[in-house]
N, C-alpha and C positions, 0 to 999 in steps of 0.2 A: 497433908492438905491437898484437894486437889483442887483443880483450876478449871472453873465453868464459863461458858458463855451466855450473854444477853439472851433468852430465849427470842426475840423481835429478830434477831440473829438468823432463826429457822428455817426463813422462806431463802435466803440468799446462799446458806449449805448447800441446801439440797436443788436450788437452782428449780425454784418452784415457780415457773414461767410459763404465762401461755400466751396464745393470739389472742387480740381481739381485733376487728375491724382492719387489719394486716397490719398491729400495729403488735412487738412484743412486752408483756407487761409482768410485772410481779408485785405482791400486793405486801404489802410492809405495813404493818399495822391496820390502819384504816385507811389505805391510802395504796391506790394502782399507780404506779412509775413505770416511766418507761424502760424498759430494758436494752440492755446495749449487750449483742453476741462477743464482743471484745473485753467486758469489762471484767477484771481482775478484782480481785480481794484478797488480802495482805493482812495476818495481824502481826506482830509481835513482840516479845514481852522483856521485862529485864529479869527476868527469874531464873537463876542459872541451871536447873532443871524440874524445868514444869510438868507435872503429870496432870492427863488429861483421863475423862470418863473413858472407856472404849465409844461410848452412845455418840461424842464427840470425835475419837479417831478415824470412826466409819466415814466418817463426814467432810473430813480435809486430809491433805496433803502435808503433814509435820514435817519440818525441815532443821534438822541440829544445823546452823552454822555458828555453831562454838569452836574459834579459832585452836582451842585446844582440848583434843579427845579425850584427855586424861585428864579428869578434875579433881587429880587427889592432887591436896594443899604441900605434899610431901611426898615429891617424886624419889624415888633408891637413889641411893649414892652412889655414881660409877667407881665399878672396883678396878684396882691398881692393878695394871697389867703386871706380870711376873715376868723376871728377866729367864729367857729361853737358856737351857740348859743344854749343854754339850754330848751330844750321846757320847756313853763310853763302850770302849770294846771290850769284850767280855775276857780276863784272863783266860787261857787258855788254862784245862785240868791235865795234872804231869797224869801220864800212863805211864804202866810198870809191864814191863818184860821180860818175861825167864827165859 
């Protein structure tokens, strides 16, 4: 499944803003508002991994803040360390001498 936006959405992506009368505007539906160079826009979702169009990723800035990287339900089981083994010295081999 993937995950679309409002298209009413489009003028505020692409930051489709101009002057008029020295005033900045963008037009959202039928309707010219005024624009603020500060103003930010934020969504986000409760969908634990949302896939998006690319037509959409060109378009904003995706930010994973999912507290945990690894979302398998069933992380490995740490394995039991092994008790460290004592080297041994190698017997020495008898040589023979006539």
């Amino acid at each position: 499944m993937r995950e679309e936006l409002d298209p009413a959405l489009e003028p505020v992506l692409q930051k489709q803003v101009y002057k008029q009368g020295g005033r900045s505007l963008i037009r959202i539906g039928d309707s010219d508002i005024d624009y603020n160079e500060a103003f930010r826009f934020y969504l986000t979702t409760k969908l634990p991994n949302p896939h998006y169009l690319p037509e959409v990723c060109i378009k904003v800035t995706i930010i994973d803040s999912n507290p945990n990287p690894n979302p398998n339900p069933n992380p490995p089981t740490p394995t039991t360390p092994t008790t460290p083994t004592t080297p041994t010295t190698p017997t020495p081999t008898p040589t023979l001498t006539r």
